[in-house]
N, C-alpha and C positions, 0 to 999 in steps of 0.2 A: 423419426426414431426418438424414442423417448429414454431419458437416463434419470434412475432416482438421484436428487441434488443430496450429497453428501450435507453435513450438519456446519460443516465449518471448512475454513482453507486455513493454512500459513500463511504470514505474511510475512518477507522479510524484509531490511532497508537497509543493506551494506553500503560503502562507499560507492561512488561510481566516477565515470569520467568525467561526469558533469562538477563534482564537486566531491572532496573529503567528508567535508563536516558543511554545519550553518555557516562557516566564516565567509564561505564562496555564495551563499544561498544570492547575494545581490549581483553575481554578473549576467553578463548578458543570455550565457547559458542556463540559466536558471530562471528566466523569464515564462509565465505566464503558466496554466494550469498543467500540475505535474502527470505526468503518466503512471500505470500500472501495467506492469506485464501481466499476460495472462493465457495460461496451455490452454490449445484450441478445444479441448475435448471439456473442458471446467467452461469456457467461456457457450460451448453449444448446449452445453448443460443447461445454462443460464438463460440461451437466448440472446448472448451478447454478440455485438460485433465491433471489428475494428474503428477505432475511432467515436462508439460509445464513451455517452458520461456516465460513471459510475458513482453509485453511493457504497464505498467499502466502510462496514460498521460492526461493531461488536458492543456490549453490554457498557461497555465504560465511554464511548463515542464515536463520531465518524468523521469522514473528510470526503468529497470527492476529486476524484480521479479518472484521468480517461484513457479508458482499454487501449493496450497494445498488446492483439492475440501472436503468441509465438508459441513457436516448441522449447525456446533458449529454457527457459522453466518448465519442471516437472509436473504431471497435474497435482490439484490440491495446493499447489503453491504459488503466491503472488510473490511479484517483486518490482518494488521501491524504491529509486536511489534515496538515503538519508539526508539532511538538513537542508529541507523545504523550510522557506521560510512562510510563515501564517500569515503575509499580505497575500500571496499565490493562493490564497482556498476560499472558498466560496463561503464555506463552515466557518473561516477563522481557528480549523482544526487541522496540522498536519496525521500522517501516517502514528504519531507520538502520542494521539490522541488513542490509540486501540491497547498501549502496553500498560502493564500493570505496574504503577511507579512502585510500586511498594516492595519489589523484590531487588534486594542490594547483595552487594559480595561484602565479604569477610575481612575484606582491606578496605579501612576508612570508610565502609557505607556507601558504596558508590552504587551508581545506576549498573545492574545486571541484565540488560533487555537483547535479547536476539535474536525473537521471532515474539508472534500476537496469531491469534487465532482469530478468525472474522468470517463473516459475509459478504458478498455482493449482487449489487441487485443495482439492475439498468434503471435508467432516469431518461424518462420521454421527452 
């Protein structure tokens, strides 16, 4: 069966149980190269399977990650737990590398980031 690959996914990177933020990024749950979820129908799109390494990339850079296909996520949408630390990637790039730093909020200039738009593509 063949499916046209859409132009781009979501990415998001909420807290998770592995960790809030970067402060936890050094326990033991946080070890070693991070995951990305990914709907079975986006990942057959792809050609991906379970336990692929992925290169997820967008115009401003990449990281990889390796595929966990679920339905937990919608298609068109990856997700990420947030604060990988940059010893964990191959790239020296987390998930942080795809958002666009330049969009701030209206209180103090802060970082406004809650989703990145990207690609993925299998790595043999």
């Amino acid at each position: 069966m063949e499916f046209p690959i859409p132009a781009s996914l979501s990415i998001i990177s909420p807290s998770s149980s592995k960790r809030t933020n970067a402060t936890f990024g050094g326990c033991a749950l946080s070890d070693g190269q991070e995951e990305v979820e990914i709907n079975p129908l986006d990942a057959e799109m792809r050609g991906i399977s379970d336990g692929d390494k992925l290169r997820v990339h967008n115009e401003r850079g990449e990281t990889l990650l390796i595929a966990r296909i679920t339905d937990a996520v919608l298609p068109g949408v990856l997700y990420t737990p947030k604060g990988t630390w940059l010893s964990t990637s191959e790239t020296g790039q987390t998930v942080n590398a795809l958002l666009n730093a330049d969009i701030r909020t209206d209180i103090e200039d802060g970082a406004c980031c809650n989703e990145a738009f990207c690609e993925v593509s299998h790595i043999p």
